[in-house]
Every structure is written in C-alpha cells, then in structure tokens.
C-alpha positions in Angstrom: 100.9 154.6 45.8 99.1 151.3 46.6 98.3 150.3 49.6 98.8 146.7 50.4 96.5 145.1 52.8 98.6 142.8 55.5 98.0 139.3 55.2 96.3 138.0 58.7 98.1 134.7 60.1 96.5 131.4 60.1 95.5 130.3 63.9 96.6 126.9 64.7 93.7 125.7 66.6 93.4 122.1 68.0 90.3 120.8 68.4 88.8 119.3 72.0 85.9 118.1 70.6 86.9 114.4 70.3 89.1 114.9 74.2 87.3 113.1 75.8 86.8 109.9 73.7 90.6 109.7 73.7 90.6 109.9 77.8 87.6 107.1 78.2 90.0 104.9 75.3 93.1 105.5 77.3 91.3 104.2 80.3 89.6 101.5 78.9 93.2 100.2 77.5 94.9 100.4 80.7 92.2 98.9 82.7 91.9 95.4 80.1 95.8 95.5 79.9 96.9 95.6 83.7 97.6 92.4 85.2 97.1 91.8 88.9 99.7 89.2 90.7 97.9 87.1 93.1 100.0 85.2 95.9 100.4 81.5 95.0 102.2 80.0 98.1 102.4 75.9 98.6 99.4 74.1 99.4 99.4 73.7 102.9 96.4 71.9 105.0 96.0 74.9 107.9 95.4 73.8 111.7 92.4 74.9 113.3 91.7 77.7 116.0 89.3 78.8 118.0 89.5 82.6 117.3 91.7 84.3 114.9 93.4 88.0 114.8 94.3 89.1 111.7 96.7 91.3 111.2 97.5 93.7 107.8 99.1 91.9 104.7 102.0 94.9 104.2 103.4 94.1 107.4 103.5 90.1 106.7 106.5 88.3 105.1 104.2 84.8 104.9 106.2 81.3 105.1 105.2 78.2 103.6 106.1 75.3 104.6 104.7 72.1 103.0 104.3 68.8 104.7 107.2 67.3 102.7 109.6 70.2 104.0 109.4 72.4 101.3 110.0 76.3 102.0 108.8 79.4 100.3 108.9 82.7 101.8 106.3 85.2 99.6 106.5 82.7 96.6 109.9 82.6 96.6 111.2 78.9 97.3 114.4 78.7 99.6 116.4 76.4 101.9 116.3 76.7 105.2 120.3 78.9 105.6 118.6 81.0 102.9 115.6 82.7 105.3 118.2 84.3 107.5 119.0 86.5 104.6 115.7 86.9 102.9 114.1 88.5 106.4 117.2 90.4 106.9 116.4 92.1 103.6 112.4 92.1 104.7 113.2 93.8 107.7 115.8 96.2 106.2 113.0 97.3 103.7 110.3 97.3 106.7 111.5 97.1 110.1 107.8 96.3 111.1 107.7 93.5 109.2 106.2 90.1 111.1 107.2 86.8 110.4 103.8 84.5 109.1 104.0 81.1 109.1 101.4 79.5 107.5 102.0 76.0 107.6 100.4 72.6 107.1 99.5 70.7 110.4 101.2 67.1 109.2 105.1 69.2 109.5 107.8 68.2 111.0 108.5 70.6 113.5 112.0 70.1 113.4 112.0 72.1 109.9 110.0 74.9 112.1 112.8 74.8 114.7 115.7 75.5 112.2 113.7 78.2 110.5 112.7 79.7 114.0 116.5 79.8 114.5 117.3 81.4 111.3 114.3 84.0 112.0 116.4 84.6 115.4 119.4 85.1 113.7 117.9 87.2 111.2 116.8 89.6 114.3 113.4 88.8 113.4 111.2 89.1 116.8 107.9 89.2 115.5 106.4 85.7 114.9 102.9 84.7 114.3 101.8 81.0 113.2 98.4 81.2 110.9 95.9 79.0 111.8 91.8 78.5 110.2 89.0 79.4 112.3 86.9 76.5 113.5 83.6 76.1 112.1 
C-alpha cells in the first residue's frame, strides 16, 4: 500500500510591516480634514473696565447685542420673546450656565431691560455684563 503524505494548509498571514504607515495616513487625513467652528457673534464696540474676572467659556451662554438692537445669543440671532426660551433650553442642558452679555457701549438700554426681564423669566440668575480691560 502507498502511503500518501497529508497536504499541510496554507497560513493566512497578514503582514504588519506597512501598519504603521497606514496609522501616520489615517492621522494625517483626519487632522487636514477636521474643521474647527470659531464663534462669530455681532460686532460690538466693548465698554471699558478697570479689572476684569474671567470666567470659563462652558459655563457662558454669550449675548450680543448690537448698537442698532440686534440680538444673537451664541450666533444664533433672535427677538427679544425668543431668549426666554433659548436660556430655558441653556439652563435645562446646564443648570450652571451664566448669562454673558457682551454688548456695545452706544445700546439702548431699554433692549437690555426687556432681555433682563426675559432672562428673569427664563429663571436665569446668573448675569455677568463683559467689558475690555483698560489700557
């Protein structure tokens, strides 16, 4: 009788060598590709202070208002019956959350009395008014 010989199986082996290059391309992509919002806000002519505490940019829901009367709470424009709900919706997702105004020095402050009104109607305690240091 002949003996047949069993045939070995093939290894599948993947090779590492070229690993790394793939993990430095990835990297690379991701890193051109990846956009990075910056805050636009109104242009708004700041009043000036003698010193200045700042305070963390997590906790701040920042409101423009423009000269003209023009509203935007964090880039999103509004009327003034609207920032009741929008800080209700802040503080619901950050019950920290402080109200910034950061507003140009020529504004009525009429417009800052209705949206202080609407900021006490929204339960929103926490007030600061933004202001440029002095030089």
């Amino acid at each position: 009788m002949v003996k047949i010989a069993k045939k070995t199986k093939a290894e599948a082996i993947i090779p590492s060598a070229s690993m790394s290059d793939i993990a430095f391309l990835l990297l690379l992509f991701f890193m051109v590709s990846t956009v990075f919002v910056r805050e636009k806000g109104l242009r708004v002519t700041m009043p000036q202070a003698e010193n200045i505490q700042k305070i963390p940019r997590k906790q701040a829901a920042t409101i423009y208002v423009s000269k003209n009367g023009t509203i935007s709470i964090d880039d999103l424009a509004i009327d003034i019956p609207d920032v009741q709900w929008v800080m209700q919706k802040k503080l619901a997702e950050n019950f920290n959350v402080i109200a910034s105004f950061r507003t140009d020095k020529d504004t009525n402050y009429g417009i800052m009395s209705d949206i202080l009104y609407q900021l006490r109607l929204a339960n929103t305690l926490r007030v600061q008014f933004e202001a440029k240091l002095k030089r």
